[in-house]
N, C-alpha and C positions, 0 to 999 in steps of 0.2 A: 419502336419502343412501345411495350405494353404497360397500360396501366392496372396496378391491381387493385382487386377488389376489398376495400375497404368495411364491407359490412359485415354486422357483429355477427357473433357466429349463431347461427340459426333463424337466421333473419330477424318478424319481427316488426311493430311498430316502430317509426321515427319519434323521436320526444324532443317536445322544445325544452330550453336551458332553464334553468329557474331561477334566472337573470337575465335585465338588460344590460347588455356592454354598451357603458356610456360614452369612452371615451380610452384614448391611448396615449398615458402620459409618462414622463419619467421622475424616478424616485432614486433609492439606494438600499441595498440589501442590509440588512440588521446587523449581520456578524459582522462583514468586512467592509461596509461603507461605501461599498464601488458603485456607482450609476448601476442604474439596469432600467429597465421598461417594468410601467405597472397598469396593467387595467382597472378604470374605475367600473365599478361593477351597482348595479340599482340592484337590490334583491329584500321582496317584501318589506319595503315602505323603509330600508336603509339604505346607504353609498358605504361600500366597502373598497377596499384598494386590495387588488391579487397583483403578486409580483413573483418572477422566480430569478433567482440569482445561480449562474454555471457553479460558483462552489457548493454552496448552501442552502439549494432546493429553495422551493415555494413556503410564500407567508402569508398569509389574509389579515388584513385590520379595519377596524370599524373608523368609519371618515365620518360620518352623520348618522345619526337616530332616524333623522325627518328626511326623508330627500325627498321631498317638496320644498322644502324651507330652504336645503342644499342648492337643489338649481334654481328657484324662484332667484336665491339673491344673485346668479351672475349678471342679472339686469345690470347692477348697482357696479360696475367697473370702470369707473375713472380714470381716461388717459393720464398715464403719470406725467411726470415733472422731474424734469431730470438737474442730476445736480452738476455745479459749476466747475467738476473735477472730478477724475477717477484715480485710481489708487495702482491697477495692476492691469495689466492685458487679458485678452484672449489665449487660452494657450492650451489648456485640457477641458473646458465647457464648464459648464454646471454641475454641480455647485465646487467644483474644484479649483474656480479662480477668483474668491470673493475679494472684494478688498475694495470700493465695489469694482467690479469691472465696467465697460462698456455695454454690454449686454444686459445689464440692471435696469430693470425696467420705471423705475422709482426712485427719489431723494431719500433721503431719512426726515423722515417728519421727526423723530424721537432720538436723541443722541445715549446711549448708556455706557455710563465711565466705571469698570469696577474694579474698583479702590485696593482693594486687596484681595484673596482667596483664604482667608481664614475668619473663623467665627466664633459666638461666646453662646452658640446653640450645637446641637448635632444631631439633627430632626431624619427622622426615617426618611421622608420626600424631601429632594433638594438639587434642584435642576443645573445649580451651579458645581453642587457637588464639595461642598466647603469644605477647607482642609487649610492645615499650612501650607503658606507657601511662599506669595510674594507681596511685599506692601510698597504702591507707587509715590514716589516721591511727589513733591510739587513740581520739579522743570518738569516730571513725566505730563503729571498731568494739565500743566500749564500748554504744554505743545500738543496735547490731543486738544485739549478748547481750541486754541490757534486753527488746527486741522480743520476741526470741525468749522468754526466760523469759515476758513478758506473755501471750503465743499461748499458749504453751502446759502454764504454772501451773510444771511439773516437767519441762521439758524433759530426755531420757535422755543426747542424744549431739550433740556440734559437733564438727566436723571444718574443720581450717584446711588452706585450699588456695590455689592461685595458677592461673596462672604458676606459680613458684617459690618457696612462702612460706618457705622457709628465708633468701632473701639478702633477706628484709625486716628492716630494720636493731630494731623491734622486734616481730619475733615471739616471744622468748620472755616478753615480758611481756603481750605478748596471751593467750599460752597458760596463763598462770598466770592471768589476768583470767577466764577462762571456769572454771576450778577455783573461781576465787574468788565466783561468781557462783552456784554451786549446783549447777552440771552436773556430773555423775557421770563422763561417758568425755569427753574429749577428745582427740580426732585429731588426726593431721600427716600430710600429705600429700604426698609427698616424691621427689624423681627418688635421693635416698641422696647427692649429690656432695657439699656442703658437710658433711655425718656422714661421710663418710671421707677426709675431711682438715683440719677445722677442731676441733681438743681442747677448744677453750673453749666452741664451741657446742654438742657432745656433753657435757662437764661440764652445762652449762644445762641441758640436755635432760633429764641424767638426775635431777635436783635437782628437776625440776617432773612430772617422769614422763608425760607423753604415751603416746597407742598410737601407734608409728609404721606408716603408712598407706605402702609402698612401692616403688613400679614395681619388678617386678621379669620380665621379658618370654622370660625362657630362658639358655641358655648360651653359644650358637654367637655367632660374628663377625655371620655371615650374618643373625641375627637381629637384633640390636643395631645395622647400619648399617640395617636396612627398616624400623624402628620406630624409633627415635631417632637415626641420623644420624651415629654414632659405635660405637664398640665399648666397652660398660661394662660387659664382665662382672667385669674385677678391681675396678674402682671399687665396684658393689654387691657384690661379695662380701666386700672390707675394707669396706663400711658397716655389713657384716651382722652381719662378726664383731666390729667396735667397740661394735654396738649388745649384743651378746650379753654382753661385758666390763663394758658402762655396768648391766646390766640391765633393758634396757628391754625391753618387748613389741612384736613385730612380726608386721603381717600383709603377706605378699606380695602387690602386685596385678596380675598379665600381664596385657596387651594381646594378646587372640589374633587374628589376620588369618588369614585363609585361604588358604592355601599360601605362608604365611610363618613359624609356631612351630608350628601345631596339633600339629606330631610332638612337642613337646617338652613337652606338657601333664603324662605321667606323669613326666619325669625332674621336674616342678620341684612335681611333688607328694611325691615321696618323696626330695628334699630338702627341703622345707617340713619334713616331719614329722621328720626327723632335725637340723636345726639348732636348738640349745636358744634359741633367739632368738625364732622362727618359733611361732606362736599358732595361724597359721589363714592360709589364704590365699580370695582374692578374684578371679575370673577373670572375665575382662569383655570379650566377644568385640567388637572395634573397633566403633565409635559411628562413620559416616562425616559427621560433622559437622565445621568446623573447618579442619584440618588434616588429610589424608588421600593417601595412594595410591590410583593408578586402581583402579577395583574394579567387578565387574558386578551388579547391584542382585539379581539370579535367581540369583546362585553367591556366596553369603558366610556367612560363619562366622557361626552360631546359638548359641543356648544349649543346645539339645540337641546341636547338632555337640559343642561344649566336652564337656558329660556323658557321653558316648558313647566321647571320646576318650579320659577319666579311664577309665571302664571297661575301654579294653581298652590302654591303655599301664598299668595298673597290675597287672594278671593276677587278680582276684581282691579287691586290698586294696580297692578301691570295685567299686559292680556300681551300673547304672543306677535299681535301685530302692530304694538308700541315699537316693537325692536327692529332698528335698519339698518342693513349693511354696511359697513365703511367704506365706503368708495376707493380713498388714497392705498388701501393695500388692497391684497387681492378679495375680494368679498364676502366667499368662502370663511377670512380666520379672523374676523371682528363683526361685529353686530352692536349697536348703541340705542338710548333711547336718554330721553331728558323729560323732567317732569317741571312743575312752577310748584310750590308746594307752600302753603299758608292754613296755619288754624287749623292745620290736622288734614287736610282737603290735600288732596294731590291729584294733578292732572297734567298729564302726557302729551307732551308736544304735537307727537302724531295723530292725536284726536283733533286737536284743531287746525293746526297746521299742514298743508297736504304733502310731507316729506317727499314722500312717494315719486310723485310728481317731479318735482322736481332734480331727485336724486337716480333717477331710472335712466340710466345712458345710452340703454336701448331705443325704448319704445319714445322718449318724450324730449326729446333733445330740440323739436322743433313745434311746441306748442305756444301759440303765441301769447299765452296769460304768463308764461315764465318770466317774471321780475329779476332782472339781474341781481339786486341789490341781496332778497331771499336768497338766493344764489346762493352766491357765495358766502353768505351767513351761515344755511345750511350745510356746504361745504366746507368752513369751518370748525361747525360742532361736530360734524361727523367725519371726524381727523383724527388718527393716533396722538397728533399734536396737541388736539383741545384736552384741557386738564382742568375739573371741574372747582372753582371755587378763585379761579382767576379774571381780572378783571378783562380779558379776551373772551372769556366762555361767556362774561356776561353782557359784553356789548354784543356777542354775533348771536345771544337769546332774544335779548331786545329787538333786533334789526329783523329777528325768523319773525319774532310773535309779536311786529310792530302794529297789528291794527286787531291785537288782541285790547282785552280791558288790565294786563298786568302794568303795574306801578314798572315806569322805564328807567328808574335810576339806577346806575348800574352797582352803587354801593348796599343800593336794597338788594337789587336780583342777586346779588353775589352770594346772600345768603339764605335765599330760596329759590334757587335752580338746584335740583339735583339730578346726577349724572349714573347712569347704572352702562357698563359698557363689560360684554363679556368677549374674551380673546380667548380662539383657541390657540395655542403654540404646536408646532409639527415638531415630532420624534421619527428617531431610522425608521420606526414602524409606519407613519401614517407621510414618512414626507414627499409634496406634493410638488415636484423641480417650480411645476407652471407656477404653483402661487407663491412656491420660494422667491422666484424673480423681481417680482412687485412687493416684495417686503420693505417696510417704510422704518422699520425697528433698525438700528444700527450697532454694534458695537464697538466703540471707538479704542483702536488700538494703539501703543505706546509708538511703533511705529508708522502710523498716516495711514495703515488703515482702516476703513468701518467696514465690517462685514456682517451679514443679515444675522438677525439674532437665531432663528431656526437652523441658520445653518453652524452659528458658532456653535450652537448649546449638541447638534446629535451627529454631527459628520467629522468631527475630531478635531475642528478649530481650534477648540478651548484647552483643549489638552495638551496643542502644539504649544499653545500661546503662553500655558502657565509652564510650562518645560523650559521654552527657551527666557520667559523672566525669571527664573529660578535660579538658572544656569549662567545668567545676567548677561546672555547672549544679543537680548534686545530694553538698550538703555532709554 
């Protein structure tokens, strides 16, 4: 057998790639959603992901801005913690057996119940894709808590979402059903419209106390017609200051698109930290899944873009190395930071405290200054589960920054810890099988099971799932 000769025609220098191949992982083709293999690829100072799929040719998407920042945080990967039950077998691999399977490298730190598929918004970006469709009874959603408690013994945090779970006629005794049930935080998920104009559902509200979870996208018109389809900045701002009257906790959560708010990341951090409402906010650079604007797969807003941008629309009050990986999921799709913030003054955990250190699963697992008690404090706060503005977030502040000089009571710190945590979420374009598996994010299903939220929202879960409750296939 001869071999032929492969050189281009004319001969010729050799040229190297204008890329390093980082790595060889699996993902799923855009059109048809099948597995496939995708190269991550380093190419001037980004992590892109190249994939080709047998029907539908080759895709390229942008994974990271920085890839320094991108590899730096594999340090930060936390052997999981698996939970007390699974849901489905092994049977066609990743991501085609969620529920979770055995192969799930992670519990669910975050349990998300959503309520219904219909809403009283119809915003251009909309990962869930709202629509009519179907709304959960209570025995539904009584036996997803049940499930959820069963998986996972002492479940930390459930979050009720939709569509729109506030115009579900009973949410609020869903929300008391999840208090009543053992679970320590529970969430609301909220566009704010029915909290700034319905008294009697803010009186509920504040009587069961919830953390309110709530889109909050910028300031400008400009921004509020490209991301929801209307203009609500007075709408959330009387939600904001109702909720601050009722007493309730809130975390902000923008939707950031690229060359649609990113300018407006510092103004809506240092109003977070100035409204006594405001806990922590939650930045979440658009998921193109759903509900989306045109957008090109090579030029969109990262999680580092988001961190970069706080650094320098803030002057100072954040810097890029405030912010640390989250351990419990894969590393890559969370980064956090915590600041003590008094009299205007704000100061960042990681300035004083050696996060670092501690949280690096690599390099320092065996340094003898490591304090178990830090530990697992900082592990912790740096959890999908810790949700800023509850009395857990502020006993595991205290216990990081115990031989700091901040006031230790935990009903002070509750209201001067603030929490700045950005989550990237994976779409068909960017999904990454490896970090899919360690996803700590749950979606808890009418029938037992929980499946990763990245994979419910871009590989057809969700569309199985509201088909067959529609169809009333699954009671």
């Amino acid at each position: 057998m001869s071999l032929s000769n492969n050189r281009t025609e004319g001969g010729g220098k050799k040229q190297d790639a204008d890329y390093v191949f980082y790595e060889l992982t699996r993902s799923v083709c855009p059109k048809c959603l099948e597995p496939i293999d995708a190269q991550i690829l380093v190419r001037e100072g980004r992590v892109e992901m190249r994939k080709r799929c047998p029907k539908h040719g080759w895709f390229e998407a942008l994974i990271s801005s920085d890839a320094e920042m991108y590899l730096g945080s594999l340090r930060y990967n936390k052997p999981g913690t698996m939970p007390l039950g699974y849901s489905t077998e092994v049977v066609d691999g990743c991501p085609k057996d969620c529920g979770l399977c055995p192969e799930h490298k992670q519990h669910t730190c975050l349990g998300l119940i959503e309520v219904n598929s219909h809403c009283n918004l119809d915003c251009p970006i909309c990962f869930a894709d709202a629509q009519p469709g179907f709304s959960l009874s209570m025995a539904q959603v009584e036996r997803m808590l049940d499930r959820f408690v069963e998986l996972e013994g002492e479940p930390e945090v459930v979050q009720f979402s939709g569509g729109e779970p506030t115009i579900h006629p009973d949410i609020l005794p869903m929300l008391r059903m999840a208090f009543d049930k053992g679970i320590p935080v529970v969430m609301l998920n909220t566009n704010g419209v029915r909290i700034a104009r319905d008294d009697r559902f803010l009186a509920g509200l504040a009587d069961i106390a919830p953390t309110i979870y709530l889109q909050f996208d910028g300031f400008s018109t400009q921004t509020h017609q490209a991301i929801r389809g209307k203009d609500l900045v007075d709408v959330k701002l009387k939600a904001l200051d109702r909720l601050a009257k009722a007493g309730l906790d809130v975390v902000l959560v923008p939707a950031i698109e690229k060359g649609v708010n990113h300018h407006e990341i510092g103004d809506i951090v240092r109003f977070g930290i100035d409204h006594p409402a405001v806990r922590g906010i939650a930045f979440q650079p658009v998921t193109h899944s759903g509900r989306y604007i045109p957008f090109n797969p090579l030029d969109r807003e990262t999680l580092a873009d988001v961190i970069h941008g706080i650094a320098e629309q803030t002057q100072g009050m954040f810097v890029e190395s405030d912010f640390v990986p989250v351990p419990c999921c894969h590393p890559t799709c969370r980064s956090a930071t915590y600041a003590y913030v008094e009299n205007g003054e704000v100061t960042p955990l990681p300035r004083v405290v050696d996060v670092d250190k501690y949280l690096d699963y690599i390099t320092n697992r065996t340094l003898p200054e490591i304090q178990p008690d830090i530990l697992e404090a900082l592990e912790g706060l740096w959890s999908a589960s810790s949700v800023p503005g509850t009395a857990a977030a502020a006993r595991r502040f205290d216990c990081a920054a115990c031989n700091l000089s901040f006031s230790n009571e935990t009903a002070y710190l509750k209201n001067h810890v603030f929490m700045i945590v950005v989550q990237g979420f994976a779409d068909a374009y960017t999904m990454d099988l490896k970090a899919l598996m360690k996803c700590c994010i749950g979606e808890l299903i009418p029938d037992g099971r929980v499946i990763p939220f990245c994979a419910y929202n871009s590989v057809g879960y969700r569309e199985r799932v509201r088909s067959a409750l529609i169809a009333g296939k699954m009671k």
